[in-house]
N, C-alpha and C positions, 0 to 999 in steps of 0.2 A: 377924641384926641384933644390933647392940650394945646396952651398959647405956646411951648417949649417944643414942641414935635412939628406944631405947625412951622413954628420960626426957622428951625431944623431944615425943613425939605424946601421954604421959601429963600432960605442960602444958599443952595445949591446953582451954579451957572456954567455950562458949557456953551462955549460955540468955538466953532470954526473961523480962524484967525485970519490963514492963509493953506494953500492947496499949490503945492507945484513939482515939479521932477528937478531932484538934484542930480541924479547921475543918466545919461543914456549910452548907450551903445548897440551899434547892429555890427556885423561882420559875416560876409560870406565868402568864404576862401575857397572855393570850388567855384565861383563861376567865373566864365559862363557855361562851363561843361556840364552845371548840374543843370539846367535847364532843357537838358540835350538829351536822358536820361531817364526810365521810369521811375514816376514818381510815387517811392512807397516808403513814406517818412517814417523815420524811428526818432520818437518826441522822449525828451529826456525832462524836466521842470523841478526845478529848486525854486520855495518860494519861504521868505524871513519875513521877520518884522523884527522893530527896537521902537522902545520908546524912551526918551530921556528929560529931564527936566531941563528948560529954558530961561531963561529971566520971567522975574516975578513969576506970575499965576500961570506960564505958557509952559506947555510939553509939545513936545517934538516926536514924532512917530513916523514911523517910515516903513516900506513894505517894498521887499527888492527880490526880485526873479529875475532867475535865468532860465533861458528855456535855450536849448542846446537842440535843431534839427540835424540828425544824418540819413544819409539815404544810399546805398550800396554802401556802407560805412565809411564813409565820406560826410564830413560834416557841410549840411546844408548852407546851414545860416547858423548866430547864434545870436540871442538878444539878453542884455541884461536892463535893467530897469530899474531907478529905484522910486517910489513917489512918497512926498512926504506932505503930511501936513502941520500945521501949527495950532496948537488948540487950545484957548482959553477954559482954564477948570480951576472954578472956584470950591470951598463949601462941602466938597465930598469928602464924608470918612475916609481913613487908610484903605479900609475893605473892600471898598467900591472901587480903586483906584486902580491897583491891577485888574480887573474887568474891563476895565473902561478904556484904559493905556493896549491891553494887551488884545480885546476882542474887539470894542464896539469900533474905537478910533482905526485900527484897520480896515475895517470891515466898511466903513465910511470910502475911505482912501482908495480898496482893491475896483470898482469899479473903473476909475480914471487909469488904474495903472493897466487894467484888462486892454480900455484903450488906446494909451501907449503903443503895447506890442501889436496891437492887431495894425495898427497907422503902420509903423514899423516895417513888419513884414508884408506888407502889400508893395509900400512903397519899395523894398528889396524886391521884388517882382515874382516872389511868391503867392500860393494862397492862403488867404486871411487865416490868423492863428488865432481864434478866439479861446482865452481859458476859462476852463469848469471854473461855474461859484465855485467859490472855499468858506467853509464853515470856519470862522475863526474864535468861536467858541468853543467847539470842540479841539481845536488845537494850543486853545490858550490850557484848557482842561488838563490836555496831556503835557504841556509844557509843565505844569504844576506839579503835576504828579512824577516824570523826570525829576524834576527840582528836589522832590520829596525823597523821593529812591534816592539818590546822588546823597542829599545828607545825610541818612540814616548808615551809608559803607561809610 
């Protein structure tokens, strides 16, 4: 390797700026009856990401679920969430930047948002809604390939 490739990857700098929840919300419009009620939930889950550029070197990424409970079709509970964080990124090619915007920096972020909802609905006096990992590679993949289809009509 050269003194050029070295200098290359020795320019590169991420880090994590700030971490926090812009938007929250719980709502459960059925109770207290749904408590009253067997409980055989029907789990509904929307989850997004965006990321956008910031001042100077900072992007802005955010990952927002909703997760919709009903139960005798009756809506349980519903939780929206969104968590974002702020990330300092210097030095990366264009190439690496959607990877990094659309998978890695999510995929940072989904842990804290996981916590969110589950805090959430306990505290609504349900039981704990923990969500499945999400592969946000593989969704960045497909987002891509969307993208790719939609130009090509």
């Amino acid at each position: 390797m050269d003194s050029t490739e070295t200098k290359a990857t020795d320019d590169k700098q991420f880090a994590i700026q700030k971490l926090f929840v812009k938007d929250i919300s719980f709502e459960s419009p059925n109770s207290p009856i749904v408590f009253t009620e067997k409980w055989e939930p029907k789990v509904d889950i929307n989850l997004t990401s965006n990321a956008g550029k910031a001042p100077q070197d900072l992007y802005e990424v955010n990952v927002t679920v909703t997760v919709t409970v009903s139960n005798n079709e009756k809506t349980s509970y519903l939780v929206e969430a969104t968590q974002v964080g702020i990330f300092g990124i210097k030095g990366f090619p264009d190439a690496e930047m959607g990877p990094l915007l659309g998978s890695y920096c999510p995929s940072v972020l989904f842990p804290y948002l996981r916590e969110v909802v589950s805090e959430l609905v306990t505290k609504g006096g349900f039981p704990p809604m923990l969500l499945n990992p999400v592969n946000f590679d593989a969704l960045y993949a497909q987002s891509i390939q969307q993208n790719d289809i939609a130009k090509a009509n």
